[in-house]
N, C-alpha and C positions, 0 to 999 in steps of 0.2 A: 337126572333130576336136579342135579346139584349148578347146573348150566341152566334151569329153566328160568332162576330169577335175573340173571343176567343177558337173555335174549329177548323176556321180556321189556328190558331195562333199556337194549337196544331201540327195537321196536317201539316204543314209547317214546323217546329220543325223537327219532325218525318224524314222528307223527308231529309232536310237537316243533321242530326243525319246518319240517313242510306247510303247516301251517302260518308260523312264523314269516317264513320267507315271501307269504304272501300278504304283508304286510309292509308298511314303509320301514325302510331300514332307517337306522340310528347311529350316524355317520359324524361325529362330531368331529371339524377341523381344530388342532390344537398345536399352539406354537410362542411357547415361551421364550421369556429370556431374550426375544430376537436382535433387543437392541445392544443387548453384553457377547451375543455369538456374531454381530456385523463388527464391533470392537476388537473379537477374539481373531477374528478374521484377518482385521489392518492386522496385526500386532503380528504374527502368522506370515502375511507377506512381508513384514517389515526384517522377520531371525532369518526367513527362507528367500530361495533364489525358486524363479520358476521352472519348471510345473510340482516341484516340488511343495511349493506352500499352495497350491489348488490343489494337488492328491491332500494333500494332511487337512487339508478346509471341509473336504468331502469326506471322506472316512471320519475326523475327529467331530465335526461340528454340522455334517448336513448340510454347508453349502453349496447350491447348485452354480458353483464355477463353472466357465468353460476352459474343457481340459483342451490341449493340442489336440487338432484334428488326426495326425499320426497316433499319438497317444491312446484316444478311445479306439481307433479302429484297431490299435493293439490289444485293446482291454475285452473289445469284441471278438478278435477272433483265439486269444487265450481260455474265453471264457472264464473271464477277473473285473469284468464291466461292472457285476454285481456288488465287487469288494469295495470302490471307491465312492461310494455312498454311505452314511448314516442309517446302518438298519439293524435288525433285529439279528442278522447272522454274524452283523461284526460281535454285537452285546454278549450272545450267548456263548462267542469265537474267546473274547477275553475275560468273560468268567470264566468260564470251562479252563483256559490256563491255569489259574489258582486252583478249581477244583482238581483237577490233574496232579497238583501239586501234594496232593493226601497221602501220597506214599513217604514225605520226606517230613511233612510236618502232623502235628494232631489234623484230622480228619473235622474235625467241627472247625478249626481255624482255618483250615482250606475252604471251606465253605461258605464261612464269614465272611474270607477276603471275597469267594468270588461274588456274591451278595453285595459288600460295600464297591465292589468293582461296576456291579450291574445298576444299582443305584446313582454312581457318579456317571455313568456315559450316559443314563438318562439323563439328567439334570442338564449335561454339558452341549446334550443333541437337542437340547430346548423343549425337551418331554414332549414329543410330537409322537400320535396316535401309535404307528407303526413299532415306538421303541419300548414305547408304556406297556403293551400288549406279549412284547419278547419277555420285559424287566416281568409283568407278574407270572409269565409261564415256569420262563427259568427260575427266579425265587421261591415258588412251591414246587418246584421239582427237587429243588433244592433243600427245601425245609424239609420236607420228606426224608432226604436221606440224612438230615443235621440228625434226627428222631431216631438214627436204626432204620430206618424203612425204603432201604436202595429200590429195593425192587417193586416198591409202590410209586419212587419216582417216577415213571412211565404212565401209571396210570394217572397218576396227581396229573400230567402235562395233557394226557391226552383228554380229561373231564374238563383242566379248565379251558383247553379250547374250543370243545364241545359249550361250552357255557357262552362262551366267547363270540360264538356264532349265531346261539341264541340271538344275540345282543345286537349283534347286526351279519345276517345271512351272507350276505354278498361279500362278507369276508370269505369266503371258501376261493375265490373266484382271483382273491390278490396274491399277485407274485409274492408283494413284503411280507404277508401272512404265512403264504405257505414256507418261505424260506426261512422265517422263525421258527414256527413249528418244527419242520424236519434238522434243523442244526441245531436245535435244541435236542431233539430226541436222538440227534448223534453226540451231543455231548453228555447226556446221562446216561444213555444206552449200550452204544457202540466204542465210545472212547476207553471205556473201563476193559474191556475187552482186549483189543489191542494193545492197552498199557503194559499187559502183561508180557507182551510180546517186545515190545521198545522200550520198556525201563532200563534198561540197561543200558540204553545208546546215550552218552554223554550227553548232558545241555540241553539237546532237541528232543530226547525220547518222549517227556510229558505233551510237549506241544505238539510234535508231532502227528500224537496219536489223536488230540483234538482234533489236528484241521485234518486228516484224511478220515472224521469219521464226519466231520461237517459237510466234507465235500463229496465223501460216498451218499451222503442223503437226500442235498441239494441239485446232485448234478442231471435225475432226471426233470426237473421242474426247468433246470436253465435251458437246457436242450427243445424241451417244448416251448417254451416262451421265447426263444432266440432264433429258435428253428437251422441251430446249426450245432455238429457236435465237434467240436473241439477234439482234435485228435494229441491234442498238445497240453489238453487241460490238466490230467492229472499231475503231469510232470511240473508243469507253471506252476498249478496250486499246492504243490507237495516244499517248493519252492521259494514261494512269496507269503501263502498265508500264514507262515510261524511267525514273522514279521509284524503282522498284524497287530496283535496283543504289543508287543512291545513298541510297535508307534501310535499306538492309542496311549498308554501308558507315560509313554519319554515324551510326546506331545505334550500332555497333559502339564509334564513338569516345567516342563519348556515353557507353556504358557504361564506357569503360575511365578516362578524365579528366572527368566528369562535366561535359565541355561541351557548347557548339553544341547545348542542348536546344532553344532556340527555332527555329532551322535545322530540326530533325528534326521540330519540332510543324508546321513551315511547311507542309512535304512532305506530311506523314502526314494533317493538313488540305486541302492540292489534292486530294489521292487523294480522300477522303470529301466532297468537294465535288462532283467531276465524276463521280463513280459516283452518288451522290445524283440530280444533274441529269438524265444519262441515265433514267435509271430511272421517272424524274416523266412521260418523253414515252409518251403513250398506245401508241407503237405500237413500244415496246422491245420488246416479245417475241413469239413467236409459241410452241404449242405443236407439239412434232413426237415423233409414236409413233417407236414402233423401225425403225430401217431398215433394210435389207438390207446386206449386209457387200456386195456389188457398188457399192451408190451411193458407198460411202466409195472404196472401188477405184477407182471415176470420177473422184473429186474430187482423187487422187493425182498420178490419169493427166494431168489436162489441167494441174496447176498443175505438174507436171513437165514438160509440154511450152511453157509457160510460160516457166519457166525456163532451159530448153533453147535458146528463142527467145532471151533476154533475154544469156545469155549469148555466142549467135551473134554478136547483132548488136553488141555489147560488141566482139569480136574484128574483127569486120570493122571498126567506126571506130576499134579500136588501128592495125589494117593499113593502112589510107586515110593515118592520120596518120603513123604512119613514112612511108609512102610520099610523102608529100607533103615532110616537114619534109627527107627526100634528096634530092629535088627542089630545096626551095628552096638547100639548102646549094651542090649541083652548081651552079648558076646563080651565085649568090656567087662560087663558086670561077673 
């Protein structure tokens, strides 16, 4: 009984949704600032050598440069085409660093920063639809858990984009859409999970655990949309996207005090190195036709059970060790 108001709530959704969608969509193109991010742009090729100031133009600012023909059909077949764009996976990629970072600082100031993080890449990507939509997902996923309310963060993301669709249906249908959605729901969901497992690994552990939970939830939507699975992907992305957050970030600076260019060429040169590499091994890719919306269904199912597992077993050696360290105290005593 206690599931019935909630499948109603479904069901109603649904109706409304359906209805909805038969209706004209509400698709508003929006793109500020253009004439401060074509400026940011000169200034950008002016600290950088190429292709390095066209990767940082695309990831920091949204512009559709053209990259080396070598280059993208490296970014293709690593499955990293998606990373050198202005989207909603980088926004929620470089919040999610700060939020990650709640083990070492107060947990509300993690959260601040990644909020004022998510804020400034809107502003800087000229507030165009696609970022707006990441910026309000992750901010109430996030406010949620400023509140105490971690485990409501899931639901806060997945209502407002349920609202979201509302507003215009045929967002179900965009790759940008969905690739917010799901890295966002790996950075409030998934990432905490695994934290627990790579805190301990010097430097990379927080980030880490961000981009392989970004990239465990994104990579069946890239594979359907690309129609090729990257046998090389995880490794590339385990790789290059820690990266990310910190050349969105050192960009940033670079553009505002016109330093640390050599720092940001560093980065922006590992990226095109090891996408490069991969890509050289004969058996980076494979091709793969369309597949049934079931097999993605499956691949949900079992890395959610996964995780389910992973968490278990997390609690039970929290439990062992309290249990143990009252032991050792009582014997002391």
């Amino acid at each position: 009984m206690k599931r019935l108001p909630i499948i109603l709530a479904i069901v109603l959704y649904l109706l409304i949704y359906f209805i909805r969608s038969q209706q004209p969509s509400w698709d508003l193109k929006l793109d500020l600032f253009s004439g401060i991010r074509s400026g940011l742009d000169q200034r950008i090729s002016q600290l950088l050598p190429s292709p390095q100031a066209e990767l940082l133009s695309g990831i920091l600012l949204g512009q559709n440069k053209n990259l080396p023909g070598q280059l993208k059909l490296a970014l293709r077949d690593t499955s990293t085409l998606h990373i050198v764009v202005a989207s909603g996976q980088n926004l929620s990629m470089v919040a999610g660093l700060f939020l990650a970072l709640a083990g070492l600082i107060k947990r509300k100031y993690a959260l601040s920063l990644g909020l004022l993080a998510a804020l400034s890449y809107t502003m800087l990507s000229g507030m165009q639809i696609p970022i707006i939509r990441a910026a309000i997902m992750f901010s109430l996923a996030s406010i949620a858990q400023i509140y105490g309310r971690q485990r409501d963060g899931v639901w806060v993301l997945l209502v407002t984009a349920g609202l979201m669709l509302l507003i215009n249906p045929a967002w179900i249908s965009s790759l940008s859409f969905q690739l917010s959605v799901l890295a966002t729901l790996g950075v409030v969901s998934v990432a905490p999970i695994l934290l627990k497992y790579l805190k301990n690994l010097p430097i990379i552990g927080q980030d880490l655990a961000v981009t392989l939970a970004a990239q465990i939830m994104v990579t069946p939507v890239i594979v359907q949309n690309f129609h090729q699975l990257s046998l090389v992907s995880l490794a590339t992305n385990v790789m290059v996207l820690w990266t990310i957050p910190f050349i969105m970030i050192l960009g940033s600076i670079m553009l505002i005090f016109g330093v640390i260019a050599p720092l940001v060429n560093a980065f922006l040169t590992y990226f095109i190195y090891i996408v490069q590499f991969f890509a050289r091994l004969p058996f980076a890719w494979e091709y793969i036709g369309e597949q049934w919306w079931v097999v993605w269904v499956g691949y949900y199912m079992v890395i959610g059970g996964i995780l389910v597992g992973l968490n278990q077993y997390q609690k039970i050696r929290s439990t062992k060790s309290e249990i143990r360290n009252k032991a050792q105290n009582s014997n002391i005593k």
